[in-house]
N, CA, C and O atoms as CSV, one atom per row, in Angstrom:
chain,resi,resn,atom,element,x,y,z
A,1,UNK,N,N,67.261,7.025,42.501
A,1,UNK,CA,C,65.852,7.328,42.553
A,1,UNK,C,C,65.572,8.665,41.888
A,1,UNK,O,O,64.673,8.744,41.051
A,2,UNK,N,N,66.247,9.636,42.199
A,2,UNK,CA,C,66.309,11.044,41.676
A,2,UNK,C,C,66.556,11.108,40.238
A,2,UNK,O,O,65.959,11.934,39.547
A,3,UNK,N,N,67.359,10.325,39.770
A,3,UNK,CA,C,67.566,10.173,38.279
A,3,UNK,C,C,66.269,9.249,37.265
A,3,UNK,O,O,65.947,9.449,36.094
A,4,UNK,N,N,65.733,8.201,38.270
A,4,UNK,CA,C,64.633,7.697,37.514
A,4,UNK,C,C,63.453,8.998,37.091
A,4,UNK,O,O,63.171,9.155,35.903
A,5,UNK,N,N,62.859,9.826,38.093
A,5,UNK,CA,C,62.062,10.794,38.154
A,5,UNK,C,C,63.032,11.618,37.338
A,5,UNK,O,O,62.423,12.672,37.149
A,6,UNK,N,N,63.766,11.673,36.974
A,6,UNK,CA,C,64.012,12.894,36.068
A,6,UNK,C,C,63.886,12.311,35.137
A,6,UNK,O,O,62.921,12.812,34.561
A,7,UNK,N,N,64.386,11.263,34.397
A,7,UNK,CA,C,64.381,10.195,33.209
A,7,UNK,C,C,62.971,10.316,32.795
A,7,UNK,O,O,62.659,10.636,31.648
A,8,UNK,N,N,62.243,10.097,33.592
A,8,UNK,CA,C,60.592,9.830,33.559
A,8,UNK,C,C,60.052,11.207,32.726
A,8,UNK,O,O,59.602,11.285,31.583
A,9,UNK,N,N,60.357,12.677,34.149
A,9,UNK,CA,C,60.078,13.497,33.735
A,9,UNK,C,C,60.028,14.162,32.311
A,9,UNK,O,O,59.154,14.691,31.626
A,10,UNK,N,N,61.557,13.853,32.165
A,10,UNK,CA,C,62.118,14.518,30.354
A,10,UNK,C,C,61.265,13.503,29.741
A,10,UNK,O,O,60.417,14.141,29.116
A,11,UNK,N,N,61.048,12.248,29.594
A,11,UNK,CA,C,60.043,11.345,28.561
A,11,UNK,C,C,58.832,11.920,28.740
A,11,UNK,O,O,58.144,11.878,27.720
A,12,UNK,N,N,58.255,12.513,29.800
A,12,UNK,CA,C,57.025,12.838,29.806
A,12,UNK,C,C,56.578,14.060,28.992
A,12,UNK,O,O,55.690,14.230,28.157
A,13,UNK,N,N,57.583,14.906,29.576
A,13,UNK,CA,C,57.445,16.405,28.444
A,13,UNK,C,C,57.987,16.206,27.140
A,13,UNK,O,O,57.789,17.225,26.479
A,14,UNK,N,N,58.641,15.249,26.427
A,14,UNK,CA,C,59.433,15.272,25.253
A,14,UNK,C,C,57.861,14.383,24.354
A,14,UNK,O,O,57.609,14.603,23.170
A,15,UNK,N,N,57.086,13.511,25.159
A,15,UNK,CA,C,56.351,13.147,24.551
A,15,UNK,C,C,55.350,14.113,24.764
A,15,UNK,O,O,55.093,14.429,23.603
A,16,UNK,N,N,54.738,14.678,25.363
A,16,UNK,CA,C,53.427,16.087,25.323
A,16,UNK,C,C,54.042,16.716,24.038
A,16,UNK,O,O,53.474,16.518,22.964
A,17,UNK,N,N,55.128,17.433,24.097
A,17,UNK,CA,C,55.571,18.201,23.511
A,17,UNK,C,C,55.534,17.360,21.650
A,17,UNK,O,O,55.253,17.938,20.601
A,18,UNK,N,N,55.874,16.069,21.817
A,18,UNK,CA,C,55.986,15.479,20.020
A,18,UNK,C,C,54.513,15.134,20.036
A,18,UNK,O,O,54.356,14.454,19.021
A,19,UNK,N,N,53.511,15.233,20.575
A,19,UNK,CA,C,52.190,14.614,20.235
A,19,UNK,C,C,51.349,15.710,19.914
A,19,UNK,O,O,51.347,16.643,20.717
A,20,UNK,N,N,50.560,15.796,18.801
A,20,UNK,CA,C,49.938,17.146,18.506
A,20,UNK,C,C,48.650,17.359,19.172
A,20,UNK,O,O,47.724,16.713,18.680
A,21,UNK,N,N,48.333,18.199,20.292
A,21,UNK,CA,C,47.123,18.648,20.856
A,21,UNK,C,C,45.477,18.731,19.771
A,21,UNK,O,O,45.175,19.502,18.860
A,22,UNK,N,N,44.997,17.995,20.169
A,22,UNK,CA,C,43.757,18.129,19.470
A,22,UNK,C,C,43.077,19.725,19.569
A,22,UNK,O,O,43.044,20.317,20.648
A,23,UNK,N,N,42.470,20.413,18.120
A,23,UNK,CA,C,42.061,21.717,18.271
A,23,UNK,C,C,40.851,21.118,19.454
A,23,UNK,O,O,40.435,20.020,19.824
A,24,UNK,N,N,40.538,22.895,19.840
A,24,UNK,CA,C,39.319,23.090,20.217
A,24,UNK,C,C,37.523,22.841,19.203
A,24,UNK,O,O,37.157,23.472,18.211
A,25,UNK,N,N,36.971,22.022,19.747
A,25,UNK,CA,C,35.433,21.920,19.035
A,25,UNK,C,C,34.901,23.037,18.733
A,25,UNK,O,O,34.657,24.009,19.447
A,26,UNK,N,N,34.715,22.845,17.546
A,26,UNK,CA,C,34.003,24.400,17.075
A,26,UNK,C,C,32.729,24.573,17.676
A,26,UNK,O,O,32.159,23.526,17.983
A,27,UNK,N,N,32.071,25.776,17.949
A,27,UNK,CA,C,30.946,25.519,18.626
A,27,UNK,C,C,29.757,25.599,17.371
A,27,UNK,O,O,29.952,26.222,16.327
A,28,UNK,N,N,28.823,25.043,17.602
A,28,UNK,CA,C,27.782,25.078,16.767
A,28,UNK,C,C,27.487,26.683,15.654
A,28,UNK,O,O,26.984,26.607,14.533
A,29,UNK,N,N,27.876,27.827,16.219
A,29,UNK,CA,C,28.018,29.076,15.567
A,29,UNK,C,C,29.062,28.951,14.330
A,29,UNK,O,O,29.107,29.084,13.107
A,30,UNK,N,N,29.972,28.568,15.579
A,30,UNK,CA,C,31.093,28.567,14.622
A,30,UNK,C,C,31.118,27.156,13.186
A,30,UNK,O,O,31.706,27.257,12.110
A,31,UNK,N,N,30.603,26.416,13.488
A,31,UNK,CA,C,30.448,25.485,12.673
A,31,UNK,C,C,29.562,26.121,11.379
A,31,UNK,O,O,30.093,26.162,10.269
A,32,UNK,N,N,28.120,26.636,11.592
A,32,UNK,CA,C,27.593,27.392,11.098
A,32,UNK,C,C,28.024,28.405,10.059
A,32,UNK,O,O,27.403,28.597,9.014
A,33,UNK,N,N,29.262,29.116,10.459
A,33,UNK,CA,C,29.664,29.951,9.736
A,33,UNK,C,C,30.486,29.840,8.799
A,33,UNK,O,O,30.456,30.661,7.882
A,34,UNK,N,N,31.404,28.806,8.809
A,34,UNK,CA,C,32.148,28.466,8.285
A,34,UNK,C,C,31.926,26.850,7.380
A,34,UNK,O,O,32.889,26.194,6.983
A,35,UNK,N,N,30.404,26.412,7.176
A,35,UNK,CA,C,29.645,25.624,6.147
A,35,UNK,C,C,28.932,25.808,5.578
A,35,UNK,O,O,28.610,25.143,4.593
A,36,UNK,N,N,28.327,26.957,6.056
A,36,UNK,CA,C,26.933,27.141,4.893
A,36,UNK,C,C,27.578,27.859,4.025
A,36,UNK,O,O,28.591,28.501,4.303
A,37,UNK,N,N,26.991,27.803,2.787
A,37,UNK,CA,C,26.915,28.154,1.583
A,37,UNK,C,C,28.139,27.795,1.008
A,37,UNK,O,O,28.456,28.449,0.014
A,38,UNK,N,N,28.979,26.835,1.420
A,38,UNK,CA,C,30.205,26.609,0.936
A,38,UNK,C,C,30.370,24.778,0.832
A,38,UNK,O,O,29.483,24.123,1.377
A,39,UNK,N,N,31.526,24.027,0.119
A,39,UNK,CA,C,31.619,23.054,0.151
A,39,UNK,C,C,33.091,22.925,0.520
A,39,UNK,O,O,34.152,23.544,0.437
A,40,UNK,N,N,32.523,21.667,1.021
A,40,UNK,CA,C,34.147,20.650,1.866
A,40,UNK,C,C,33.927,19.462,0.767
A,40,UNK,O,O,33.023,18.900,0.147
A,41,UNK,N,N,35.595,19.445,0.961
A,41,UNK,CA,C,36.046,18.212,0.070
A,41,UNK,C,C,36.940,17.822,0.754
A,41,UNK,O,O,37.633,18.673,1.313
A,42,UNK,N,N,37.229,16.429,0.942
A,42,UNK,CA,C,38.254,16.042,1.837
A,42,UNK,C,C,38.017,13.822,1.558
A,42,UNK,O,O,37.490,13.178,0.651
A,43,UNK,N,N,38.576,13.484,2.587
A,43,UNK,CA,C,38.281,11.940,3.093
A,43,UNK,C,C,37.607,11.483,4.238
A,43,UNK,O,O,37.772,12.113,5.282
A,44,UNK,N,N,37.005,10.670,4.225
A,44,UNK,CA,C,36.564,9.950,5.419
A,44,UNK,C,C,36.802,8.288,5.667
A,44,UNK,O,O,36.214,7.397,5.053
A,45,UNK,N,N,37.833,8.108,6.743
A,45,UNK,CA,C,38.329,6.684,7.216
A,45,UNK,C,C,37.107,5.818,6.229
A,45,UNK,O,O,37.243,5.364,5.093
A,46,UNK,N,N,36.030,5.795,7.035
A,46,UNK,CA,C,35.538,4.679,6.769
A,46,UNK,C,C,34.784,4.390,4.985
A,46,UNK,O,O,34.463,3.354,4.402
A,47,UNK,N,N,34.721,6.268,4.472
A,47,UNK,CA,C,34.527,5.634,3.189
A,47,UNK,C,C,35.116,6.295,2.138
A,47,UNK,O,O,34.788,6.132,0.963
A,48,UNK,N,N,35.954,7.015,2.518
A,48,UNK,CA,C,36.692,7.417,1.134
A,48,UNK,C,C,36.427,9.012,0.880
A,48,UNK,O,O,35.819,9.776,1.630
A,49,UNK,N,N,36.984,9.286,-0.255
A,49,UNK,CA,C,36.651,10.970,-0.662
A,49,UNK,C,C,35.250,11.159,-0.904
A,49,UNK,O,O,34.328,10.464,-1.330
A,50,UNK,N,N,35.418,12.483,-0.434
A,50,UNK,CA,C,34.126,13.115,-0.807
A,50,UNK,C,C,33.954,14.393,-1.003
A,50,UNK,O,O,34.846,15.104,-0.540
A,51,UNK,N,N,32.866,15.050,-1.683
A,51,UNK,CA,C,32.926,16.644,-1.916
A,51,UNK,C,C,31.015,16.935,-1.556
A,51,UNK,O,O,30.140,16.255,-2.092
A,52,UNK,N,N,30.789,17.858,-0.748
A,52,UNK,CA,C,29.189,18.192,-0.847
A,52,UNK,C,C,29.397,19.892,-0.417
A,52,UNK,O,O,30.135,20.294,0.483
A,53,UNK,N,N,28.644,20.639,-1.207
A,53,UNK,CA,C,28.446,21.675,-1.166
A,53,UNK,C,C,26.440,21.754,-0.076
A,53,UNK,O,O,25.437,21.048,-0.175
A,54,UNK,N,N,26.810,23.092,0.891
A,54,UNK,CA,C,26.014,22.590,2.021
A,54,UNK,C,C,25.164,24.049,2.006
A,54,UNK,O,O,25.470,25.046,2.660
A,55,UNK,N,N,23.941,23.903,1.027
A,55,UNK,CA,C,23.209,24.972,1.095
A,55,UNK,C,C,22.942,25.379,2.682
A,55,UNK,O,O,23.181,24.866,3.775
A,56,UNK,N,N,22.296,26.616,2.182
A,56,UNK,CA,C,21.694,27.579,3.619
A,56,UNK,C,C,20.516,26.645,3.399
A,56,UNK,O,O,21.038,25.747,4.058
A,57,UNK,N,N,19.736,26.282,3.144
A,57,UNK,CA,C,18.511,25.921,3.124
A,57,UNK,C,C,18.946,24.437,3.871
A,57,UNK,O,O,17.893,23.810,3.754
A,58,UNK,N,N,19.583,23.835,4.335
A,58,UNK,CA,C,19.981,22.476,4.542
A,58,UNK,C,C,19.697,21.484,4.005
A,58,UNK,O,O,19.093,20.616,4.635
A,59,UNK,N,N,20.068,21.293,2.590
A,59,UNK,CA,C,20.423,20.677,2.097
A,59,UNK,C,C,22.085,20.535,1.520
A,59,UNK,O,O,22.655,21.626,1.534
A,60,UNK,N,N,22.846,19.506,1.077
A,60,UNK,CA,C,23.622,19.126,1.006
A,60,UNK,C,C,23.838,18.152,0.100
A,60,UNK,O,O,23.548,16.965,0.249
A,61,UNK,N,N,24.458,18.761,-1.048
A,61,UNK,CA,C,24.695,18.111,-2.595
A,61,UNK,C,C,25.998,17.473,-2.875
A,61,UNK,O,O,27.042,18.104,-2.709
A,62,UNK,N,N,25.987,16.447,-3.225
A,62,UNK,CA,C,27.137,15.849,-3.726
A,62,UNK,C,C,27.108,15.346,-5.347
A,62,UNK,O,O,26.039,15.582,-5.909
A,63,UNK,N,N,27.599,15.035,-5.731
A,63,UNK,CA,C,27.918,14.973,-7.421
A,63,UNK,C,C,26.525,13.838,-7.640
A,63,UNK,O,O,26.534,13.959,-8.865
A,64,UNK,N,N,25.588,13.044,-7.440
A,64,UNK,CA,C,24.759,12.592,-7.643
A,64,UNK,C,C,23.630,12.198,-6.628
A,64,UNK,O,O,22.831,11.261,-6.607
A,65,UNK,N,N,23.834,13.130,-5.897
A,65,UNK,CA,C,23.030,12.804,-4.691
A,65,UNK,C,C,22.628,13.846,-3.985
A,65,UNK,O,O,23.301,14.864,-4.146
A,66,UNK,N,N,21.521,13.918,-3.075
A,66,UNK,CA,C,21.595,15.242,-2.056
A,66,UNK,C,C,21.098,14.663,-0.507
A,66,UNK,O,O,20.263,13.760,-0.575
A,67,UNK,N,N,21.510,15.072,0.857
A,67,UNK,CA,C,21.054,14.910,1.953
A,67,UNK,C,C,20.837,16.177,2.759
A,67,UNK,O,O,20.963,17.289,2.245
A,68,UNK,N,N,20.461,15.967,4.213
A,68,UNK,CA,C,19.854,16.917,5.095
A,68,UNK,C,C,20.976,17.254,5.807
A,68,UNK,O,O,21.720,16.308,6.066
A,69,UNK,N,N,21.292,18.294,6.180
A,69,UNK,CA,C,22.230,18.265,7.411
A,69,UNK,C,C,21.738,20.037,7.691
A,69,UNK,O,O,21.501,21.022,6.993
A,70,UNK,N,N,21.779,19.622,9.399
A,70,UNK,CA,C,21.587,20.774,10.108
A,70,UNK,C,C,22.596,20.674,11.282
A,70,UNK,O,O,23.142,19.576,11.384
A,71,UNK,N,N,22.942,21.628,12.189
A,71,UNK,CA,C,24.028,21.826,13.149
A,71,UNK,C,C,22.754,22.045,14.601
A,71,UNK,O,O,21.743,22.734,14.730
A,72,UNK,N,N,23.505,21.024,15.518
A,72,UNK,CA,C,22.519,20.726,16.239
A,72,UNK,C,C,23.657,20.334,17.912
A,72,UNK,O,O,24.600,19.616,18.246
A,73,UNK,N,N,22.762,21.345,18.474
A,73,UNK,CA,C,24.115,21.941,19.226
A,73,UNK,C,C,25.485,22.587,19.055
A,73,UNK,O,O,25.667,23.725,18.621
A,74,UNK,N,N,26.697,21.485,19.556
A,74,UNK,CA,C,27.881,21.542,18.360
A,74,UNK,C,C,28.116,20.844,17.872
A,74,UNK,O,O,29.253,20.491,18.184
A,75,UNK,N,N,27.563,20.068,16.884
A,75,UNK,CA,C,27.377,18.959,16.299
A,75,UNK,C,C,26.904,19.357,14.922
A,75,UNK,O,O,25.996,20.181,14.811
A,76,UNK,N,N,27.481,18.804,13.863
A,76,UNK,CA,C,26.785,18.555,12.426
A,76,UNK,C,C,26.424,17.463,12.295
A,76,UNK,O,O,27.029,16.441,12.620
A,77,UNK,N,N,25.078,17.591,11.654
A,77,UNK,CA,C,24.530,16.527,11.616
A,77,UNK,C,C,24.076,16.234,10.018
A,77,UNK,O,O,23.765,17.200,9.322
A,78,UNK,N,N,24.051,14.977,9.503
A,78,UNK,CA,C,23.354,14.331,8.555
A,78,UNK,C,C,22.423,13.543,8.491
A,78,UNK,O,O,22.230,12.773,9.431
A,79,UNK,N,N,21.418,13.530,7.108
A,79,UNK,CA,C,20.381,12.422,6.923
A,79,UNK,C,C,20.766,11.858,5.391
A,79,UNK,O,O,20.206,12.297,4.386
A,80,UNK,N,N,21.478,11.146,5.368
A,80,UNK,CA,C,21.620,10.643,3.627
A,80,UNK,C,C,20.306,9.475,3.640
A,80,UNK,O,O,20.020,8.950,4.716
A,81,UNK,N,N,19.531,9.108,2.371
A,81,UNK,CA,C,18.490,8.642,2.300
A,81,UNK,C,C,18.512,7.165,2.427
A,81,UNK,O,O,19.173,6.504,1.626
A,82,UNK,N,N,17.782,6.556,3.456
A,82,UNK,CA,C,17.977,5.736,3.900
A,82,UNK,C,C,19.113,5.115,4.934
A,82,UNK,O,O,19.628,3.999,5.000
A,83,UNK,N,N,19.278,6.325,5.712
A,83,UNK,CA,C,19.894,6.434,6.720
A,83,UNK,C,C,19.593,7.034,7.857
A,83,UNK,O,O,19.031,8.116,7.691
A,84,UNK,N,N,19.756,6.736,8.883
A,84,UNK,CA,C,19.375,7.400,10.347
A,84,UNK,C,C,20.211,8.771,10.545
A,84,UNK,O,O,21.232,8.848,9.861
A,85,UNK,N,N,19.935,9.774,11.324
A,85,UNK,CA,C,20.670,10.737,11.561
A,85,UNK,C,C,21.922,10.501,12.081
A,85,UNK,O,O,21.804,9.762,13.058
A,86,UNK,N,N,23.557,10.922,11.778
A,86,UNK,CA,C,24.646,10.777,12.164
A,86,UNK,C,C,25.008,12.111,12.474
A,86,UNK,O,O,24.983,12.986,11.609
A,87,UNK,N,N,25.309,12.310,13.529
A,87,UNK,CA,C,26.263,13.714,14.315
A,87,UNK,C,C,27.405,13.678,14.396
A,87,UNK,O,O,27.661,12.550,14.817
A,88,UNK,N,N,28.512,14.345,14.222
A,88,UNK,CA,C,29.758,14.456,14.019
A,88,UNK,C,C,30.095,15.910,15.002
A,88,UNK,O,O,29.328,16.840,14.752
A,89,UNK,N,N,31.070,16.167,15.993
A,89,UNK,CA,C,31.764,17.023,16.368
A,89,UNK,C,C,32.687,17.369,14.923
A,89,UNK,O,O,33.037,16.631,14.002
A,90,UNK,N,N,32.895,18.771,15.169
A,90,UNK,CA,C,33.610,19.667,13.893
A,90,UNK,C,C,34.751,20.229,14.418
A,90,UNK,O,O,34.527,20.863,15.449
A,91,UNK,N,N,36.203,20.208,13.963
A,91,UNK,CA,C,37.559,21.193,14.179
A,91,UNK,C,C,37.397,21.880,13.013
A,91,UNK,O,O,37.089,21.403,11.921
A,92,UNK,N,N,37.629,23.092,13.304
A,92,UNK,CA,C,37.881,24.039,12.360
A,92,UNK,C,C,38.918,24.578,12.415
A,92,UNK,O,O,39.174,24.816,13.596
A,93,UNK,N,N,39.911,25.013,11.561
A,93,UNK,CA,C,40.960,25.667,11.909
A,93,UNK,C,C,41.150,26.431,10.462
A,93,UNK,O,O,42.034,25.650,10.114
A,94,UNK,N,N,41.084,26.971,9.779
A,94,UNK,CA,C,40.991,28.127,8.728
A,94,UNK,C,C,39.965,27.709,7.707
A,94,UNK,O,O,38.794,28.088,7.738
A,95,UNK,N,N,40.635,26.653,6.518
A,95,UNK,CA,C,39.908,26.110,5.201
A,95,UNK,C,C,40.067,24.807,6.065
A,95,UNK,O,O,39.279,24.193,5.346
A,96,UNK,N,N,40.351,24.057,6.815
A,96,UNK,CA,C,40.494,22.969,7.654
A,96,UNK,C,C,39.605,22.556,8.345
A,96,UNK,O,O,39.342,23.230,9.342
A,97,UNK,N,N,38.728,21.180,8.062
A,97,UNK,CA,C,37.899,20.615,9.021
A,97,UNK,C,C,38.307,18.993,9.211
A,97,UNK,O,O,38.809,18.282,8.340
A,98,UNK,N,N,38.010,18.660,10.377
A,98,UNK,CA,C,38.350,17.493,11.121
A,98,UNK,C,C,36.799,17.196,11.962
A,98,UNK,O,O,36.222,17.648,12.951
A,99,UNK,N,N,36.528,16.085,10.835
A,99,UNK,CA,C,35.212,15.602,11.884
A,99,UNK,C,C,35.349,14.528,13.001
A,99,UNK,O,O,35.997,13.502,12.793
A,100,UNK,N,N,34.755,14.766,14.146
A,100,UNK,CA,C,35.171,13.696,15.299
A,100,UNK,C,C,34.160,13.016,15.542
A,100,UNK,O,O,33.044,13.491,15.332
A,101,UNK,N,N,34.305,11.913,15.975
A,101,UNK,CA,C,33.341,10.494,16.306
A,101,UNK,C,C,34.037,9.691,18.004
A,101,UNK,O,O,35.021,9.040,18.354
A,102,UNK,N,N,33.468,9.953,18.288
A,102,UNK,CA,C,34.137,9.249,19.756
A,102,UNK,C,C,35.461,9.424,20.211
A,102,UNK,O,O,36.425,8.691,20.431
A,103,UNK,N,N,35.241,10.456,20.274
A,103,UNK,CA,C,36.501,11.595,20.595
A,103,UNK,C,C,38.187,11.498,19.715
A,103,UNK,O,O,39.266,11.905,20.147
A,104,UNK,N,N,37.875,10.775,18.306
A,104,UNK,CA,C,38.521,10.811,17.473
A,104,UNK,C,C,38.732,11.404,16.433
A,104,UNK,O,O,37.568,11.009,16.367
A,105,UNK,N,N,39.059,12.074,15.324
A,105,UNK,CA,C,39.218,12.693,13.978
A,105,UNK,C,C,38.963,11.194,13.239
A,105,UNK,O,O,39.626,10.185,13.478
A,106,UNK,N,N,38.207,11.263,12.595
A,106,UNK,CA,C,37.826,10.554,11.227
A,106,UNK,C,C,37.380,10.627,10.113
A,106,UNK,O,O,36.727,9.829,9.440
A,107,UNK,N,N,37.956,12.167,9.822
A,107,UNK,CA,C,37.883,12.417,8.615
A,107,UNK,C,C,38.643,13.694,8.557
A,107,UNK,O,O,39.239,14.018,9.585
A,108,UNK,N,N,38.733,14.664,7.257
A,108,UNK,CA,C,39.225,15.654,7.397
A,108,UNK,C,C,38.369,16.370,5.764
A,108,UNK,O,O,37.819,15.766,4.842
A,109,UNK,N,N,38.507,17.290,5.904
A,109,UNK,CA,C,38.338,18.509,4.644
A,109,UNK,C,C,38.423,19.826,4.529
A,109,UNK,O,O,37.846,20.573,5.319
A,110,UNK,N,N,39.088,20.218,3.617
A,110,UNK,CA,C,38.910,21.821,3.243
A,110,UNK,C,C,37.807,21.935,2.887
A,110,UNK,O,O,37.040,21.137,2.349
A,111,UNK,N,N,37.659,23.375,3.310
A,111,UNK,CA,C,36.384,24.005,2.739
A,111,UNK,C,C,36.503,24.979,2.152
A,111,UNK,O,O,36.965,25.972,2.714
A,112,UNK,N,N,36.049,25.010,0.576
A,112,UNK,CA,C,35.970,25.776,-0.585
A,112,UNK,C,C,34.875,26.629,-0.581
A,112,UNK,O,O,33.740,26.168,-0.462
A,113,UNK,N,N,35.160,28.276,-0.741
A,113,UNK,CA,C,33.751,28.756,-0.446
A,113,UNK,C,C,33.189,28.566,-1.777
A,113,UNK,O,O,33.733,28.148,-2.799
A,114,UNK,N,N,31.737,29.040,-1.521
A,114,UNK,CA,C,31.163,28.947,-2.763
A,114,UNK,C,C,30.443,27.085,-2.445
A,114,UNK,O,O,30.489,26.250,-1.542
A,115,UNK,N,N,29.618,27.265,-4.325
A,115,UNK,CA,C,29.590,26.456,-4.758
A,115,UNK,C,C,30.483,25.851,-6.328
A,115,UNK,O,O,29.824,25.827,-7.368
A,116,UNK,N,N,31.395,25.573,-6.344
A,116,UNK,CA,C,31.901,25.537,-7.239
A,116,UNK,C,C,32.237,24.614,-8.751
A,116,UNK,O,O,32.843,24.700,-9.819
A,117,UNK,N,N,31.220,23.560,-7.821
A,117,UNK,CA,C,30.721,22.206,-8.943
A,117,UNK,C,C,29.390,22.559,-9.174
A,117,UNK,O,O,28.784,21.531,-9.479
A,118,UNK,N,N,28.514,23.708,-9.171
A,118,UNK,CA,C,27.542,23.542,-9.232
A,118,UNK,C,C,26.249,22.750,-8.785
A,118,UNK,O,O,25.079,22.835,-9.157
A,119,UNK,N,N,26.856,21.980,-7.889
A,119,UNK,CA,C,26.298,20.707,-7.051
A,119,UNK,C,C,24.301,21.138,-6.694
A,119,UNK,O,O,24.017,22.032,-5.897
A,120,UNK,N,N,23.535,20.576,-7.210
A,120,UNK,CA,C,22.242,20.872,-6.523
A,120,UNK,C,C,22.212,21.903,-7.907
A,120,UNK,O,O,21.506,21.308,-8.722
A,121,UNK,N,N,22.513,22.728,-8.292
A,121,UNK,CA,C,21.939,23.409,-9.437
A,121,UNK,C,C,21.226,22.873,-10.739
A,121,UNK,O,O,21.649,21.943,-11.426
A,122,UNK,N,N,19.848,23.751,-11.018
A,122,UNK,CA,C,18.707,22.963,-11.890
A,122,UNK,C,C,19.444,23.470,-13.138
A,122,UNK,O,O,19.027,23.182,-14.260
């Protein structure tokens, strides 16, 4: 009996220990600070790469397109046109973002300061 509970035990900590802890949610400040005036480029599960540079003014440019996004709570949020508003929880961890959807990561991107495609420029 004593050996099952230890068996158990060591599987229990050997797996905490190999499974990587999800960061902490950035809080809406922090989200803030570390998107405006800069662009993320990265993937998203459900549709693929992407790059948008995310004015102060809230707007948000991508290579032929532009949408709304404002930070709303701790939440980023989008309006691409002809779409309803979508909120995303944000990980931040340096040039590193991880957007969450039902308490999952489903997507990821660095963030490049600047604008560096010129994205939104007349």
């Amino acid at each position: 009996m004593l050996r099952l509970t230890v068996t158990s035990l060591a599987f229990g900590l050997l797996t905490l220990i190999a499974t990587p802890a999800l960061a902490d949610m950035a809080t809406g400040d922090q989200i803030k600070a570390a998107i405006t005036g800069n662009t993320v480029q990265g993937s998203m599960d459900s549709s693929g790469a992407y790059t948008e540079f995310y004015a102060e003014d809230g707007t948000a440019f991508g290579k032929d397109y532009k949408a709304a996004w404002s930070v709303e709570g701790d939440t980023m949020c989008w309006v691409y046109d002809g779409s309803p508003k979508d909120c995303w929880g944000v990980e931040v961890a340096g040039d590193q973002v991880k957007w969450v959807k039902d308490g999952k990561a489903q997507g990821t991107g660095t963030i490049v300061k600047g604008n560096p495609n010129n994205f939104g420029a007349q």
